[in-house]
Each structure stands twice: as structure tokens, then as C-alpha cells.
N, CA, C and O of each residue as an XYZ file, in Angstrom:
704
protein
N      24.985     -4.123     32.077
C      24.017     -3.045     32.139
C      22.743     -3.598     32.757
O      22.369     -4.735     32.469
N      22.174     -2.947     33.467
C      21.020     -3.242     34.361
C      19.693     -2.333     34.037
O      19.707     -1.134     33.756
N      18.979     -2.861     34.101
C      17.332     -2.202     33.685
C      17.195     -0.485     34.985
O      16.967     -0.342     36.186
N      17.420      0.222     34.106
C      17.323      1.450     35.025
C      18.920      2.361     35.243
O      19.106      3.572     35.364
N      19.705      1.446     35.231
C      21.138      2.132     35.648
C      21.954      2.995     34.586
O      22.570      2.488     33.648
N      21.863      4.774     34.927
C      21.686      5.340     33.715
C      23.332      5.113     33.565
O      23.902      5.030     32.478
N      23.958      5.032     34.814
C      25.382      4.921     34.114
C      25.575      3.805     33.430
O      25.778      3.802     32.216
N      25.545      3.148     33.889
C      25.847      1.373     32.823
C      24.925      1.841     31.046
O      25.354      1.557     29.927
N      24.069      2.339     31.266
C      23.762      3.061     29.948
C      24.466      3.857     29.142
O      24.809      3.595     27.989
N      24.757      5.180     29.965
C      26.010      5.934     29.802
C      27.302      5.382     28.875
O      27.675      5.750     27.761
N      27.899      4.230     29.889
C      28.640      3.521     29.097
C      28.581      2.799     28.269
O      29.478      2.729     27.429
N      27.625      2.119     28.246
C      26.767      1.649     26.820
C      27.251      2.148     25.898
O      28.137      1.640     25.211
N      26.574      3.589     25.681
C      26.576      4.531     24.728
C      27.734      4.896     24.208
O      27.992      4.865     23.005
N      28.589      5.310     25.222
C      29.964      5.514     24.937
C      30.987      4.428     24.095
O      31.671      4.659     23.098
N      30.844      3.258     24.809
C      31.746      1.829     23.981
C      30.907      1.685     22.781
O      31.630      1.569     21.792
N      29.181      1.636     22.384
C      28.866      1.249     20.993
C      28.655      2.249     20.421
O      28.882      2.131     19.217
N      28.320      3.203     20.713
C      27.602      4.103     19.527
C      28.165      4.266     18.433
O      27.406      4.416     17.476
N      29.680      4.300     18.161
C      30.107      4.425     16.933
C      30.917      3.249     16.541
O      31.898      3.344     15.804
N      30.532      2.259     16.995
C      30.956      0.833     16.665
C      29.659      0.321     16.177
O      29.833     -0.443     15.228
N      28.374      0.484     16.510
C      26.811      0.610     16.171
C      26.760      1.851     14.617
O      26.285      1.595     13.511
N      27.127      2.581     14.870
C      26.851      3.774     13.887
C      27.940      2.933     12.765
O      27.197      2.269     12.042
N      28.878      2.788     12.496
C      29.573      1.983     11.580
C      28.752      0.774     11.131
O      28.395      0.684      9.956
N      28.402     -0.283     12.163
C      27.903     -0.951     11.514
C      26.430     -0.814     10.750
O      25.939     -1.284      9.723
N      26.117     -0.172     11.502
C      24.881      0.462     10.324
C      24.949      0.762      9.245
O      24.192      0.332      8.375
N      25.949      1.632      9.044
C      26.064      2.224      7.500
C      26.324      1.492      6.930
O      26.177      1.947      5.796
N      26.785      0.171      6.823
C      27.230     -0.797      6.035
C      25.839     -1.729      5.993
O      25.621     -2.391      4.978
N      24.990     -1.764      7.013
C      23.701     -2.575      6.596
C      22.584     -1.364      6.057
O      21.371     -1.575      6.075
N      23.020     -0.426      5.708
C      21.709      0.769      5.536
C      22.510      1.134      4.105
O      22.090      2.082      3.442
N      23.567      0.435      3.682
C      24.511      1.088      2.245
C      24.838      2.493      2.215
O      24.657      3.165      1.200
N      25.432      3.087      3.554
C      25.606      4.320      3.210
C      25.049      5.442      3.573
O      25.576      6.555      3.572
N      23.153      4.942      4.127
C      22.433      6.058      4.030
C      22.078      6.539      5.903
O      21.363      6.076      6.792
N      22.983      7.627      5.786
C      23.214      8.660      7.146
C      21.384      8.302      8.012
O      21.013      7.479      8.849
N      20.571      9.589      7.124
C      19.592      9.153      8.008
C      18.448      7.686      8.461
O      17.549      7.487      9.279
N      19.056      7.009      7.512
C      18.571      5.658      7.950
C      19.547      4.926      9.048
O      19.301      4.099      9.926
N      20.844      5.624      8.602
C      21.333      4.752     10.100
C      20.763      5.480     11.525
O      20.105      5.028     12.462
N      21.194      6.503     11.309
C      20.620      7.295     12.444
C      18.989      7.080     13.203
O      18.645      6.774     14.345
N      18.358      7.353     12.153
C      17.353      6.101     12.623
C      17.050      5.028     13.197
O      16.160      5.083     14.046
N      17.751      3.630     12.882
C      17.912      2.529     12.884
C      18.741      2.145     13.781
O      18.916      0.963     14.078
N      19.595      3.547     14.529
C      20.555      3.636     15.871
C      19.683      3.953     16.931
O      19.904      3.607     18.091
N      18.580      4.681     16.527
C      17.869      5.355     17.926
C      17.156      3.887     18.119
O      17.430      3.153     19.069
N      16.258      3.572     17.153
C      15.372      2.051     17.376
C      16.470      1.465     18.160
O      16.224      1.574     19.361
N      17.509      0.926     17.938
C      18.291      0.133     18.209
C      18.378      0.722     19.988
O      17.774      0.220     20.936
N      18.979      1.481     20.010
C      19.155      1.870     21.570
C      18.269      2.056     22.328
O      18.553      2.160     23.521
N      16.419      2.199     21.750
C      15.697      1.795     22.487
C      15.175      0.652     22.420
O      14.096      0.621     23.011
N      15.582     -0.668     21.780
C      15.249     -1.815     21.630
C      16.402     -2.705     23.151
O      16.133     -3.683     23.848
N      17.548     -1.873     23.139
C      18.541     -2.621     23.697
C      17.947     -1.833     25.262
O      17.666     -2.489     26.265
N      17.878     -0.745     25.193
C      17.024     -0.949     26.838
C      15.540     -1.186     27.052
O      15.158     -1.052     28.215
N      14.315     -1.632     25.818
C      13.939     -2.425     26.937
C      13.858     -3.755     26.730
O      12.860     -4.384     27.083
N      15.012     -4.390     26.069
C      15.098     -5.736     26.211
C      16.625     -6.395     26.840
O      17.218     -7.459     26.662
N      16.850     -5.360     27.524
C      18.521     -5.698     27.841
C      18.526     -7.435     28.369
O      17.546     -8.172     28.481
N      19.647     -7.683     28.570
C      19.956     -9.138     29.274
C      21.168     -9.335     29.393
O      22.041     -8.827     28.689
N      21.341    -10.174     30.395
C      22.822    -10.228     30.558
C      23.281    -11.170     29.854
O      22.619    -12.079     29.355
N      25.109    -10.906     29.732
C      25.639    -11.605     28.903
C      26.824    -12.145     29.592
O      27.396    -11.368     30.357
N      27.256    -13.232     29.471
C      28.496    -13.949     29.544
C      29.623    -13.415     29.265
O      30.542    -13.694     30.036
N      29.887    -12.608     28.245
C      30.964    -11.963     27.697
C      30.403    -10.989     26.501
O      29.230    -10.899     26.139
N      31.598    -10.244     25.950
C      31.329     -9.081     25.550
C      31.001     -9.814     23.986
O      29.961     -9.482     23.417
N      31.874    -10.753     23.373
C      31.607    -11.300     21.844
C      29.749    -11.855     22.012
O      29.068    -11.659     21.006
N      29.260    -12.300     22.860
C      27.592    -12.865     23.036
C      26.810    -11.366     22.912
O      25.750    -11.273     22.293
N      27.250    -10.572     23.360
C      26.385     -9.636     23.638
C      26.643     -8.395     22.196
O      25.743     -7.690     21.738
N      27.927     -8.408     21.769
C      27.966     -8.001     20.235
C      27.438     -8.566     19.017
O      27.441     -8.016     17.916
N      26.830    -10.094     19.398
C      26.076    -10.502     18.444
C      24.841    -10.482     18.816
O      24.066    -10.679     17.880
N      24.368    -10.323     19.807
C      22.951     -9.826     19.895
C      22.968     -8.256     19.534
O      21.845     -7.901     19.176
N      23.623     -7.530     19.527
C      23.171     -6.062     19.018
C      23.305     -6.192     17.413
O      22.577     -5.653     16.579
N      24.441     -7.061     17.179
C      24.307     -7.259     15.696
C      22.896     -8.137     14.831
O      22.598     -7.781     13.691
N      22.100     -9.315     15.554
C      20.389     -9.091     15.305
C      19.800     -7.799     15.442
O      19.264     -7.220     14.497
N      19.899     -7.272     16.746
C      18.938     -6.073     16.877
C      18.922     -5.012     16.080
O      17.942     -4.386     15.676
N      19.904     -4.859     15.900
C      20.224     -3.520     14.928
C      19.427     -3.503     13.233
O      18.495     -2.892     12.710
N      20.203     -4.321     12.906
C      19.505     -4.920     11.201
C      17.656     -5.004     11.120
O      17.028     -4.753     10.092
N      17.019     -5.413     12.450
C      15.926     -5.662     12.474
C      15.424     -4.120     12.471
O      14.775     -3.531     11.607
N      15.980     -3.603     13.832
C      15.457     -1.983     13.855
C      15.565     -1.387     13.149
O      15.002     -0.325     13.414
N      16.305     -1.384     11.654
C      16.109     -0.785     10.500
C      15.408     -1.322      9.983
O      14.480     -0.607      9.603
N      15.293     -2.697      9.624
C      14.126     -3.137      8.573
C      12.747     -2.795      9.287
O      11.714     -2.547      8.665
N      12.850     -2.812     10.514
C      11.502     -2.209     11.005
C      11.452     -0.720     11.107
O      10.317     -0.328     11.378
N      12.194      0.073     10.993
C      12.128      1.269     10.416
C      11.688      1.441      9.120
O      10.785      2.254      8.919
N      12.129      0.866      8.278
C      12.519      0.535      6.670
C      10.874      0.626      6.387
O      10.325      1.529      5.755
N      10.149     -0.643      7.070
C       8.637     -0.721      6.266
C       7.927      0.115      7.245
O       6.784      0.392      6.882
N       8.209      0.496      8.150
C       7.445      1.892      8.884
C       7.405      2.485      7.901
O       6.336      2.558      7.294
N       8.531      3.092      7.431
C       9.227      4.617      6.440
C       7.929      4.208      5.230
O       7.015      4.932      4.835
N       8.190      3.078      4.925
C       7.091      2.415      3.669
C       5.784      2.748      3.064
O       5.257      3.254      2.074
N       5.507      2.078      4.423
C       3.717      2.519      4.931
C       3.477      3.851      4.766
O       2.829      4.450      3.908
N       4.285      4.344      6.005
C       3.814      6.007      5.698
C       3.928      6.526      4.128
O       2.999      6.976      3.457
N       5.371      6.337      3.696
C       5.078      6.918      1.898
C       3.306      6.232      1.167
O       2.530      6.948      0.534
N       3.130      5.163      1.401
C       2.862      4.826      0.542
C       1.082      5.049      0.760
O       0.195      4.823     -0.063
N       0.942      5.657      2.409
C      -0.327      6.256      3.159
C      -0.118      7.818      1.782
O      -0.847      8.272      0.900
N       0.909      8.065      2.170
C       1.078      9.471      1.623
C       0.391      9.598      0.413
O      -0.624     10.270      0.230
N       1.150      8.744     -0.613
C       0.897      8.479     -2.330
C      -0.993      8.426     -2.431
O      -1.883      8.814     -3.186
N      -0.860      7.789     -1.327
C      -3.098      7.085     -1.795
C      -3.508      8.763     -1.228
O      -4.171      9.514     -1.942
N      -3.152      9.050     -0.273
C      -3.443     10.235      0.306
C      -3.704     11.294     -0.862
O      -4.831     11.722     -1.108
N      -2.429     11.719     -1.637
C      -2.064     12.233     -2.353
C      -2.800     12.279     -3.761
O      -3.411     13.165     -4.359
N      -2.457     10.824     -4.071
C      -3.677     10.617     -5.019
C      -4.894     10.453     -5.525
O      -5.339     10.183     -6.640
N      -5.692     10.841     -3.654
C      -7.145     10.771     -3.663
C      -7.131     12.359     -3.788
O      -7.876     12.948     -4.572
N      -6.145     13.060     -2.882
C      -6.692     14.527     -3.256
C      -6.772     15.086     -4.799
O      -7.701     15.699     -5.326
N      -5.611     14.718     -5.318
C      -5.708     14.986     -6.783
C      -6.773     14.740     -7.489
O      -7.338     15.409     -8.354
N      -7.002     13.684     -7.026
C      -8.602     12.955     -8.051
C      -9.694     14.079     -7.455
O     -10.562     14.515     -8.210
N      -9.603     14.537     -6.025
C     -11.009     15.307     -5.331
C     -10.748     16.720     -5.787
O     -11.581     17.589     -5.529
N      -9.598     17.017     -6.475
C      -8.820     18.630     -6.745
C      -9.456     18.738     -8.433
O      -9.924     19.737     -8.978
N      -9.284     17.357     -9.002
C      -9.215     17.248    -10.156
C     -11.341     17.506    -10.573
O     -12.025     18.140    -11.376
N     -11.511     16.753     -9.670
C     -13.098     16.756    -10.020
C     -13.377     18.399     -9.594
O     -13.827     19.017    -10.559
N     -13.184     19.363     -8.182
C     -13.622     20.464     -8.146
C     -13.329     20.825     -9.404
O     -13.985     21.003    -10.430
N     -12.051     20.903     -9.061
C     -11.585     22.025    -10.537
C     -12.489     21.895    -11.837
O     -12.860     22.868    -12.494
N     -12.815     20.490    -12.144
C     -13.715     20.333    -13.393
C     -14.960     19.603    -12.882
O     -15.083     18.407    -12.614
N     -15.771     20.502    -12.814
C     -16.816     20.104    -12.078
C     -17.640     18.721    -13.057
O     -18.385     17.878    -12.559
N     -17.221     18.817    -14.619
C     -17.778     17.917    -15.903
C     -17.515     16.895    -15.823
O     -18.208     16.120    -16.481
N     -16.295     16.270    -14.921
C     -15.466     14.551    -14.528
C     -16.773     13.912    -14.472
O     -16.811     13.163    -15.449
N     -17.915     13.826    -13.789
C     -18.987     13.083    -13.696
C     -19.525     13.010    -14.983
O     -19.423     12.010    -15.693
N     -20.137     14.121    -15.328
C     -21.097     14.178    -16.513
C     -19.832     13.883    -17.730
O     -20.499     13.485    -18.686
N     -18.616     13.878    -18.093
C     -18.151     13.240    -18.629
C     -17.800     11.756    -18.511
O     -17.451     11.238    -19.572
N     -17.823     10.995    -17.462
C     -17.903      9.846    -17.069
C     -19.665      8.850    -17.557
O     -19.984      7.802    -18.118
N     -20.142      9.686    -17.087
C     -21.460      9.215    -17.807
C     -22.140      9.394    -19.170
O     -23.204      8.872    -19.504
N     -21.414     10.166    -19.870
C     -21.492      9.888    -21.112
C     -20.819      8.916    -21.728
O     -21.422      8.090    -22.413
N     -19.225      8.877    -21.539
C     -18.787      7.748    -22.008
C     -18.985      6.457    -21.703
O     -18.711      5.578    -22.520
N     -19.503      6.174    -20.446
C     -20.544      5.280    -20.201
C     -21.803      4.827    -21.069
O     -21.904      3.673    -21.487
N     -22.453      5.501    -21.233
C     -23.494      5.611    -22.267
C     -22.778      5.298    -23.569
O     -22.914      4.158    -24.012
N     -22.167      6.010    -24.114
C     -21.635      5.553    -25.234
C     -21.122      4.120    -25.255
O     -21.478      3.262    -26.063
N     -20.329      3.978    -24.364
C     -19.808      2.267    -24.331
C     -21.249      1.578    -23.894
O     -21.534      0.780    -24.787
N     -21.923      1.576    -23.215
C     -22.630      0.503    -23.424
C     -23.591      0.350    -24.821
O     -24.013     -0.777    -25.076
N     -23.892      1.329    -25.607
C     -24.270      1.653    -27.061
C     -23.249      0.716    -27.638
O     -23.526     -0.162    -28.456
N     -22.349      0.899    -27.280
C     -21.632     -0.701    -28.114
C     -21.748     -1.835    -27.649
O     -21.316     -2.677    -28.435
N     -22.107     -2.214    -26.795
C     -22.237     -3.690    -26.227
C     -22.989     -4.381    -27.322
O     -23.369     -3.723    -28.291
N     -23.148     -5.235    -27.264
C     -23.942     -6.377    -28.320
C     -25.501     -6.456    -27.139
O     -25.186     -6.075    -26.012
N     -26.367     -6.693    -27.206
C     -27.910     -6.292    -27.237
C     -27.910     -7.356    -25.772
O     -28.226     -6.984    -24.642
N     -27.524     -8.561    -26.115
C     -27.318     -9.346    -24.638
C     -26.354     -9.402    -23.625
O     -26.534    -10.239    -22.741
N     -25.212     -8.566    -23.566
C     -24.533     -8.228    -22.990
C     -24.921     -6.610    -22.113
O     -24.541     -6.447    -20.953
N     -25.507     -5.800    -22.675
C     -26.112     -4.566    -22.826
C     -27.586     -4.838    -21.089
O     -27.754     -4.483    -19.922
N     -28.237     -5.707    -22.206
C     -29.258     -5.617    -21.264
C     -28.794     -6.398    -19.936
O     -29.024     -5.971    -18.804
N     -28.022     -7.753    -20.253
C     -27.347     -7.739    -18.588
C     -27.149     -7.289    -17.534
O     -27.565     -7.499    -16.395
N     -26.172     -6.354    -18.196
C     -25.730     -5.330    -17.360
C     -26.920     -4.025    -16.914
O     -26.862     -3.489    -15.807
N     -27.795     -3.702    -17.785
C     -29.135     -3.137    -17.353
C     -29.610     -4.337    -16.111
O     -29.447     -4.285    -14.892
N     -30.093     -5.139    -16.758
C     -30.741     -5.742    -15.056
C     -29.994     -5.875    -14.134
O     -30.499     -5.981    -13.016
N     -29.029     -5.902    -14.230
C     -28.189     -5.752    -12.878
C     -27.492     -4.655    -12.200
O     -26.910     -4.677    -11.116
N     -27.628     -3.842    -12.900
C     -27.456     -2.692    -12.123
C     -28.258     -1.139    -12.078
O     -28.071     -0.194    -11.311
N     -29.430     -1.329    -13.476
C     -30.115     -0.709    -13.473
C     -31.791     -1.152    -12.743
O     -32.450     -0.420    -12.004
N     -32.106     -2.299    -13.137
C     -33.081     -2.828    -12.518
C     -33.126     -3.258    -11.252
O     -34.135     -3.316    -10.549
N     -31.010     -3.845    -10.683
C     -31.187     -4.131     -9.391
C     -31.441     -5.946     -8.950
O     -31.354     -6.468     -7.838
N     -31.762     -6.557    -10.243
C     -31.939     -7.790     -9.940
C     -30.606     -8.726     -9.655
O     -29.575     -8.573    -10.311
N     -30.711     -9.523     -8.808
C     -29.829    -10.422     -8.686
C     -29.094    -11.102     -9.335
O     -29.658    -11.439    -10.376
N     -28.015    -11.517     -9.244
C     -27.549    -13.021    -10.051
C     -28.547    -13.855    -10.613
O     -28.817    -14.039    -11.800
N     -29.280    -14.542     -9.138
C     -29.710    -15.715     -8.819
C     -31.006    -15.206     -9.817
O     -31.355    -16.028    -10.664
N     -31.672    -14.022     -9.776
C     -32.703    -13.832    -10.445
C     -32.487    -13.776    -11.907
O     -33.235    -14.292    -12.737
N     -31.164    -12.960    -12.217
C     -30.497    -13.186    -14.151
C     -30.632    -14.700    -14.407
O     -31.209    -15.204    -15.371
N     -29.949    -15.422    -13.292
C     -29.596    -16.786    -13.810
C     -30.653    -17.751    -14.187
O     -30.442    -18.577    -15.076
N     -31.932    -17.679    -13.470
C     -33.191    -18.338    -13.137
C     -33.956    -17.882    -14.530
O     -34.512    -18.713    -15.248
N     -33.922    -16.395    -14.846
C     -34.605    -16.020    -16.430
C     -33.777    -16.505    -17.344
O     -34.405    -16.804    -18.360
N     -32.621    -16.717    -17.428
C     -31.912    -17.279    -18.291
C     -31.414    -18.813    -18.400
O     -30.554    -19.051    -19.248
N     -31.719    -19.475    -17.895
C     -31.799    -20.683    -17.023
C     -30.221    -21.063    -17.468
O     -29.969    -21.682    -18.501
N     -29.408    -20.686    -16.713
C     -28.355    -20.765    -16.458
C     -27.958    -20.600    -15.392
O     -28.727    -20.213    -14.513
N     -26.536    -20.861    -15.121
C     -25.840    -21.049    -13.615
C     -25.692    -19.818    -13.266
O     -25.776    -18.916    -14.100
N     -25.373    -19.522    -11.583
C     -25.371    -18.115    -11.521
C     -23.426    -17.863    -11.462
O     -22.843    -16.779    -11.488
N     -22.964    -18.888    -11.399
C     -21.284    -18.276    -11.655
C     -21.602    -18.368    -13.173
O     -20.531    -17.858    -13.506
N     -22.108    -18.567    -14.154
C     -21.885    -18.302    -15.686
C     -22.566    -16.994    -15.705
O     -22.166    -16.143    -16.499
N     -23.415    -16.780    -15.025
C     -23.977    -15.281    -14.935
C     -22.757    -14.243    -14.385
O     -22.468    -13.221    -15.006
N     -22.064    -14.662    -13.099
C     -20.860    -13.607    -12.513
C     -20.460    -13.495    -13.714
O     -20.732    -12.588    -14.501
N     -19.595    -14.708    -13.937
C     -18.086    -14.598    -14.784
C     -18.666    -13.725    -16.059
O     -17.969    -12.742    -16.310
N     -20.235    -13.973    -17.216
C     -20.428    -13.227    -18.015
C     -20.350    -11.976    -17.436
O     -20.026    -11.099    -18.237
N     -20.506    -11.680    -16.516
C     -20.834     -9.810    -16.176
C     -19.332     -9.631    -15.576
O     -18.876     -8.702    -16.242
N     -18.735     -9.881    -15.026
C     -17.312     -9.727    -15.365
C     -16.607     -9.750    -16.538
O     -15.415     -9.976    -16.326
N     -16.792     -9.652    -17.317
C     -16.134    -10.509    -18.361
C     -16.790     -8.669    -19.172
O     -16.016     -7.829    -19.631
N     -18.099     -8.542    -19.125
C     -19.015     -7.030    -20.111
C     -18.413     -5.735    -19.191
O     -18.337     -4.622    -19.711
N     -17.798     -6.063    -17.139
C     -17.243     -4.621    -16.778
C     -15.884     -4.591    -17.660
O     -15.399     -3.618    -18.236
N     -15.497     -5.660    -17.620
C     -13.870     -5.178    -18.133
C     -14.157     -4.913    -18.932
O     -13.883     -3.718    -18.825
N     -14.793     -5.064    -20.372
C     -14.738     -4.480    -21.760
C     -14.988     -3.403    -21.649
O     -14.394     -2.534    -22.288
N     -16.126     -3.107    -20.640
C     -16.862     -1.643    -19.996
C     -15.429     -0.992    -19.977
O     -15.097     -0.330    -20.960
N     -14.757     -1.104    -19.159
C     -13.646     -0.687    -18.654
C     -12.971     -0.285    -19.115
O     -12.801      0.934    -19.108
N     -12.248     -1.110    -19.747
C     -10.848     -0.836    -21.129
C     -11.444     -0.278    -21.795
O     -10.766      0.688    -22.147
N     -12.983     -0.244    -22.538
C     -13.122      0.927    -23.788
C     -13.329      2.362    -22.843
O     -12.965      3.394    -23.406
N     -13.865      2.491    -21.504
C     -13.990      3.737    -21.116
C     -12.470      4.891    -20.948
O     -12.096      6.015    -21.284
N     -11.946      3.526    -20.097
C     -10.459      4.357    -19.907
C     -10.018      4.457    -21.593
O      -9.517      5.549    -21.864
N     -10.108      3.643    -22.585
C      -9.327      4.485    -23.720
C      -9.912      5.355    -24.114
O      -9.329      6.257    -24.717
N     -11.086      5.373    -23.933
C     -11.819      6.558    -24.527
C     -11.453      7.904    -24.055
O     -11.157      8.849    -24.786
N     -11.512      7.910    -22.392
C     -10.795      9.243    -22.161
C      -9.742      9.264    -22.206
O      -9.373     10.436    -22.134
N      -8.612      8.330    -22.326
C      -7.038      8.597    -22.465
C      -7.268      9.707    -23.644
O      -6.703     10.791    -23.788
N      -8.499      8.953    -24.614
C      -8.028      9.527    -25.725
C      -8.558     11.081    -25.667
O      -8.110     11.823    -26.541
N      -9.327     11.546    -24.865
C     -10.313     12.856    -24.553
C      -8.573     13.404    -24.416
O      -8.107     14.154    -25.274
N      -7.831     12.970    -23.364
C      -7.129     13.960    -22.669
C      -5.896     14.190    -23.641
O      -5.172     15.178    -23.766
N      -5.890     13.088    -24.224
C      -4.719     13.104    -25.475
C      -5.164     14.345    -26.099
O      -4.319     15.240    -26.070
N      -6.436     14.667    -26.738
C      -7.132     15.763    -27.537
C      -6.736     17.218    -27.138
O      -7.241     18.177    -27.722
């Protein structure tokens, strides 16, 4: 087969397609539109990378690489897109979820408020200077004369608690 020659293509098509379509289904387990898929990649992978071959067994094991690949590169195409879809999906819900209840904020900031009402008094105000006052690490660390990674890791250490008590708190709202 030659770059352009629709008959040598033609025949292509004719001798593999269902010697190609078989072997697919056995690397796809069965599944029709993934072979079918993974046949079209394939037949446009094999014209535009054709090459000649010595004999017909050299050139059945190069379609047998190509093929397996053009599905797995179908495979995490197919992937991506679901998984564009899901974030997609799950940002609208969250933007559906807030119209619909316009209170998601002002309920978010209360339980906020409430959890930091539990913090212990130096953990509390931490997190006030740093995100209410705006001051730095380097500036927490310098009033406290401490390091400024003992400053991160403490304020990491007060979001997650932040965190885990907020989300149980509303698990538990929605449980109600």
C-alpha cells in the first residue's frame, strides 16, 4: 500500500477489516463500540503512518502494536472527557445547589463562626491574623518568635480541624 493509492487502501480494508475487527474484540473484551472505535483510530493511524513491509506476517504485527495502542488511546481520550464531564457536572450542581438555596453562604459562615468559637484562644487568633488581619507567616512567626514552617504546619494543622468539624457539622444539618 502506498501513501495516496485509494485502491491499495481499498484492499487494505477488504483483507483486514474483519481480521482487525476480531482482533479487537478480544483486546477491548467484547465491547462493540470500543472496538469500532479503536478500528477507525487504527485505520487512520495505518494511513498516515503506512510503510512497507517485507512480507505479510511483519506487517500483521505491526497492525497488531497499532491497534491495542489506538484503543488505549481512545480508552484515556473516552477518560478525560468523562471525567471533564463529572467536574463539569459537579460544579453545576454545586452553582444549581447554591441558586436554588440562596442560604449555602450565610450557612457556611455561620458554621464557620461557630467552629472557630471552638478553637482554643491561640489557635483562634492565628488564624484571625492570618486571614483576617492579612499578616504574613514571616510576620506571625517574628511576633511569636518562632519558625515560619512551625507557623505553616500550625495553621495547617487549625484548617483541617476547621475543616472536619465544618463538614460534620453540615453532614449533620443535612442529615436533620
Amino acid at each position: 500500500m502506498v501513501m495516496g493509492d485509494e485502491t491499495a487502501y481499498r484492499t487494505f480494508h477488504e483483507v483486514y477489516y474483519s481480521r482487525l475487527t476480531r482482533y479487537l474484540l478480544v483486546v477491548t473484551n467484547g465491547d462493540e463500540d470500543a472496538t469500532r472505535e479503536a478500528l477507525q483510530a487504527t485505520f487512520v493511524r495505518v494511513v498516515r503512518h503506512i510503510k512497507v513491509f517485507d512480507d505479510e506476517a511483519r506487517f500483521w504485527n505491526w497492525l497488531t502494536v497499532l491497534a491495542p495502542t489506538a484503543f488505549a488511546d481512545q480508552r484515556r481520550k473516552r477518560n478525560r472527557y468523562l471525567a471533564f464531564l463529572d467536574r463539569f457536572t459537579t460544579h453545576a450542581r454545586a452553582e444549581a445547589d447554591v441558586a436554588e438555596n440562596g442560604q449555602a453562604d450565610v450557612r457556611l459562615l455561620a458554621t464557620l463562626e461557630i467552629n472557630m468559637g471552638n478553637l482554643s484562644a491561640e489557635d483562634r487568633e492565628l488564624v484571625e491574623r492570618k486571614y483576617l488581619g492579612q499578616e504574613s507567616v514571616r510576620q506571625i512567626a517574628e511576633s511569636l518568635q518562632s519558625s515560619e514552617k512551625a507557623v505553616e504546619s500550625r495553621l495547617g494543622r487549625v484548617r483541617q480541624k476547621l475543616k472536619a468539624a465544618m463538614l460534620a457539622a453540615l453532614k449533620h444539618e443535612q442529615a436533620d
